[in-house]
C-alpha positions in Angstrom: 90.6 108.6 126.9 91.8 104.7 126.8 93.3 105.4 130.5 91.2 107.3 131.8 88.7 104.4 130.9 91.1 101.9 132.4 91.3 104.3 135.5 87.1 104.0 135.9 87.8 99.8 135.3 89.9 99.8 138.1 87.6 102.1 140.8 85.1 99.4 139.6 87.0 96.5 140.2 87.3 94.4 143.1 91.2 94.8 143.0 91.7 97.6 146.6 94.8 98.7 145.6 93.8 99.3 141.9 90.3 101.1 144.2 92.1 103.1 146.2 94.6 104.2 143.2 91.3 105.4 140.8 89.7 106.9 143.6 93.1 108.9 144.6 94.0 110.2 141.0 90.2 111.1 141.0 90.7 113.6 143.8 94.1 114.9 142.8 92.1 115.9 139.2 89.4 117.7 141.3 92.3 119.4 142.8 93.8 120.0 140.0 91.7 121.6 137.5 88.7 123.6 138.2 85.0 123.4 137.2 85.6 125.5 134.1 88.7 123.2 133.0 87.4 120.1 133.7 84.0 120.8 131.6 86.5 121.7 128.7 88.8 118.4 129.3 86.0 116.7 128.9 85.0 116.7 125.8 88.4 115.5 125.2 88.4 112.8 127.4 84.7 112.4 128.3 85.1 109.5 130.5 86.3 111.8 133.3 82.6 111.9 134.2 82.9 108.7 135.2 85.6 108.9 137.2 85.1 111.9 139.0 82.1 111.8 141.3 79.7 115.0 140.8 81.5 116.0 137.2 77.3 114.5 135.6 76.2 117.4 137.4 79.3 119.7 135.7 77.3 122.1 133.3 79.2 121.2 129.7 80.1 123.5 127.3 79.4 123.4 124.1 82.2 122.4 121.7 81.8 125.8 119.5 82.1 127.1 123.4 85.1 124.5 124.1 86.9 125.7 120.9 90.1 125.7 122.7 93.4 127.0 121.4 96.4 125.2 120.9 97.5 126.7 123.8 95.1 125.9 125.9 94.7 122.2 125.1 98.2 121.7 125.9 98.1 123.6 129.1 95.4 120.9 130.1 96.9 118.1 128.8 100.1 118.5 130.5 98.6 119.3 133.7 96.6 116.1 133.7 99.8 113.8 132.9 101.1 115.9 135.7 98.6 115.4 138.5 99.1 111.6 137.3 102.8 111.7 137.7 102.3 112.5 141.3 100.7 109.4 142.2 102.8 106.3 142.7 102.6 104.2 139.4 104.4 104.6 136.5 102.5 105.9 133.2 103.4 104.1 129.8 102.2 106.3 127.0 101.6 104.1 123.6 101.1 105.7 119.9 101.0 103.8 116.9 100.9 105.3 113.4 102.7 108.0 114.8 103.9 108.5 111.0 100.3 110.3 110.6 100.9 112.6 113.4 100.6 116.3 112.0 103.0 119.0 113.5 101.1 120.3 116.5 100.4 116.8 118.0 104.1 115.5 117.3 105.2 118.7 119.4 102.1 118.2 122.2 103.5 114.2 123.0 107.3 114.9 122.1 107.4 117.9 123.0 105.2 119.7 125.6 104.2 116.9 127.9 107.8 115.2 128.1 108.8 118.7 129.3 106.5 118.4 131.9 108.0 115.1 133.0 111.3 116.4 133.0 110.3 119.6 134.8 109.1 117.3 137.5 111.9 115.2 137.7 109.7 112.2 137.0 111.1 111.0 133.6 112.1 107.3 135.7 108.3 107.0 136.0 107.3 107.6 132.3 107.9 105.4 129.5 106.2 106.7 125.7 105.9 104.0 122.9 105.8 105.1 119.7 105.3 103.6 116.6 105.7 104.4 112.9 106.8 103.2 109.6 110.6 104.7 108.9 109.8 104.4 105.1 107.6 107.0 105.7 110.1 109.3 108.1 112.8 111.0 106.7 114.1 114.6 105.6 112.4 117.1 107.1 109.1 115.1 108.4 107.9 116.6 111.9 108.9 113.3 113.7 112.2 112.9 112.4 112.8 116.4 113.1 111.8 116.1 116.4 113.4 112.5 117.3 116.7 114.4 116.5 116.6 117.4 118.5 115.3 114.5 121.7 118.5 112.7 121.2 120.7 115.7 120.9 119.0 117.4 124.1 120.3 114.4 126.7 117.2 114.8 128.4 115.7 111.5 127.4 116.8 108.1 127.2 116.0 107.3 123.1 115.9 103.5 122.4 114.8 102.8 118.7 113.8 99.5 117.9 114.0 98.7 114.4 111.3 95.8 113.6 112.1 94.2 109.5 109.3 92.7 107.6 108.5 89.0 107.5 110.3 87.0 105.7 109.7 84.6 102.2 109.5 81.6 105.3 107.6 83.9 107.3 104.9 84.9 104.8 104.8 81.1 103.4 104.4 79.2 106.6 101.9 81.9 107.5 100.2 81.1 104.3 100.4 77.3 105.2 98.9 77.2 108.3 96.1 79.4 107.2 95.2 76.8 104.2 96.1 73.7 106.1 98.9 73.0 103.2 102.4 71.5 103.5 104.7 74.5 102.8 106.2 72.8 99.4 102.6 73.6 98.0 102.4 77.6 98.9 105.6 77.7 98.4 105.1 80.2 94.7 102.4 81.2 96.2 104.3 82.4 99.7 107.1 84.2 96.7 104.9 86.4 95.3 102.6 87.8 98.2 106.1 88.5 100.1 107.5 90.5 96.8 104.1 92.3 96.2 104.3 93.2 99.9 107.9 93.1 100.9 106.7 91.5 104.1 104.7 94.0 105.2 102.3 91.8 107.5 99.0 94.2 107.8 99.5 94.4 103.7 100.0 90.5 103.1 96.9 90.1 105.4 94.6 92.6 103.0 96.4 91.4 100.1 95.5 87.6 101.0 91.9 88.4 102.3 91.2 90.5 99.1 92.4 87.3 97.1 89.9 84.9 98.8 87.3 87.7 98.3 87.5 87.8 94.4 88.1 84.2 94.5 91.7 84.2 93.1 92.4 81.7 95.9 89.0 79.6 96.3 88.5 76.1 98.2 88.4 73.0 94.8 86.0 70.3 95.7 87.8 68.1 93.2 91.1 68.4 95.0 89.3 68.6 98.3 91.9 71.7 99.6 92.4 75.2 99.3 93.6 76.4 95.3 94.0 79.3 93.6 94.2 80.9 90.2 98.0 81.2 89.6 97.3 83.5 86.2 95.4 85.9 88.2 98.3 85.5 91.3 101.0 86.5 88.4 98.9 89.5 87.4 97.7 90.8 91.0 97.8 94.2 90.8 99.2 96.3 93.9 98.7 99.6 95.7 102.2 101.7 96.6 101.4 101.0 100.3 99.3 99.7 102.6 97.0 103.3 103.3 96.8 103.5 99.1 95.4 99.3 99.2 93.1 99.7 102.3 91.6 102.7 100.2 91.1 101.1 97.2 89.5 98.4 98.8 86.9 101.0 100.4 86.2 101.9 96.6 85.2 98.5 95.9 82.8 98.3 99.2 78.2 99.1 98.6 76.8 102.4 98.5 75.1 102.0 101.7 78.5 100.8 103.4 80.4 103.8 102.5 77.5 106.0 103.4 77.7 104.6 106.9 81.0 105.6 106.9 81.2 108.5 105.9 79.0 109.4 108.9 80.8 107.2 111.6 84.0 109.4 110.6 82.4 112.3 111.9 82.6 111.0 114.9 86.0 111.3 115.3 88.5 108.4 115.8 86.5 106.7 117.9 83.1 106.3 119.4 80.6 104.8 121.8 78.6 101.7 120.1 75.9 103.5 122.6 75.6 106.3 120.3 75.8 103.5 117.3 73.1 101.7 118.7 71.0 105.4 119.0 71.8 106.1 115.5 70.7 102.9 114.0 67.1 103.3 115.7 67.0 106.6 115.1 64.2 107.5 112.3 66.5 109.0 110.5 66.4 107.2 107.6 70.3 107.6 106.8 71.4 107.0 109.7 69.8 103.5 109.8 71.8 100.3 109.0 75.0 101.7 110.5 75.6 98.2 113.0 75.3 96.1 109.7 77.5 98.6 107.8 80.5 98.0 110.6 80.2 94.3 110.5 80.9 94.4 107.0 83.6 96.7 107.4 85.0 94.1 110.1 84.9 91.7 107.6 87.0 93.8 104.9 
């Protein structure tokens, strides 16, 4: 839904060329799909409504209605990339965590809509990112799988860029600049978060952030600059990975936190902070307390 939001940004902008882009794509959709289809696409990508002029008035299914089949989804799917392919700018396609991916949506992206490109000759104006952890990719994982029946087919130009962790000087200046300390000082300090991390940045970051929350690493008025508890920094316990440390830290989080989040994730992915806002002044009494409950979880 992330272009198709950028597509209503741009018939909104001042830009004429971005204007007159939005407003074409919008018409070859109409075109495209019928009433029936675009009331079930929408739910999927719901800022269609937006972008479309007349889709408010579009009766909308209900999802139990809009139960679609696998099938069905990725006939729609691929026949919106393919109304955008017709246009004339190219479409860049970015995952990350692609790792996480189950089966069917590995063979939608991989699969089913890059057969659409090539069937359309348009593969010089689509460009997929993806992005995923190789420690977590091997034998017979869908992706891998996949990625090696793509570069046996020829069809597709494969580029793999392999992207190593940070290093000991990497993690250590990091740490420097952060505490405003001349390297020599974090320098221990900069050995052990890279070995209990093996440079993983989005793990250091936790890692660090969960030692200045428990105050293992804490500011000493005496030596007027940042410190920390080097018995505690020896004895830091650590998660196998970064998914297995981000959850353990949700264990640690209040009652009323968690409870806000366990009813923000059945919401999907993603969502609104319109329908955030509605929930918190809703008089519901559980529902209450949500916006706090995500500013926290920003601060985790």
């Amino acid at each position: 839904d992330k272009l198709v939001k950028q597509l209503v940004r741009m018939k909104n902008g001042s830009v004429h060329k971005d204007v007159e882009y939005s407003n074409n794509v919008a018409k070859m959709l109409e075109s495209s799909f019928d009433s029936s289809s675009l009331s079930s696409l929408m739910w999927y990508l719901p800022s269609i409504q937006n972008l479309i002029e007349g889709t408010n008035s579009v009766k909308r299914t209900s999802f139990v209605e809009t139960n679609l089949t696998h099938w069905q989804l990725v006939f729609l799917v691929t026949r919106f990339v393919q109304s955008l392919l017709k246009m004339d700018r190219p479409i860049m396609l970015i995952l990350d965590d692609f790792q996480w991916a189950d089966a069917l949506t590995i063979d939608l992206v991989l699969g089913d809509i890059l057969s659409s490109v090539f069937d359309q000759k348009k593969s010089d104006r689509f460009m997929f990112v993806g992005m995923y952890r190789d420690d977590e990719v091997f034998g017979e994982h869908p992706l891998s799988m996949k990625l090696s029946n793509l570069r046996q087919s020829g069809n597709a130009n494969v580029t793999e860029i392999p992207l190593d962790g940070f290093s000991k000087r990497d993690i250590t200046d990091m740490i420097a600049t952060e505490l405003k300390l001349p390297r020599r000082i974090v320098s221990e300090l900069g050995d052990v978060v890279h070995k209990k991390t093996s440079g993983h940045i989005l793990y250091a970051v936790k890692l660090l952030n969960s030692m200045v929350r428990d105050s293992t690493i804490y500011f000493d008025l005496k030596l007027c600059r940042f410190d920390w508890r080097w018995d505690k920094v020896c004895t830091l316990k650590t998660a196998d990975g970064v998914a297995d440390f981000i959850v353990s830290t949700f264990s640690k989080l209040e009652p009323e936190v968690l409870h806000s989040l366990r009813i923000l994730s059945c919401l999907g992915f993603q969502c609104d902070f319109d329908v955030i806002e509605l929930l918190d002044s809703s008089s519901v009494e559980s529902f209450q307390g949500i916006s706090s409950a995500l500013q926290h979880l920003a601060d985790v």
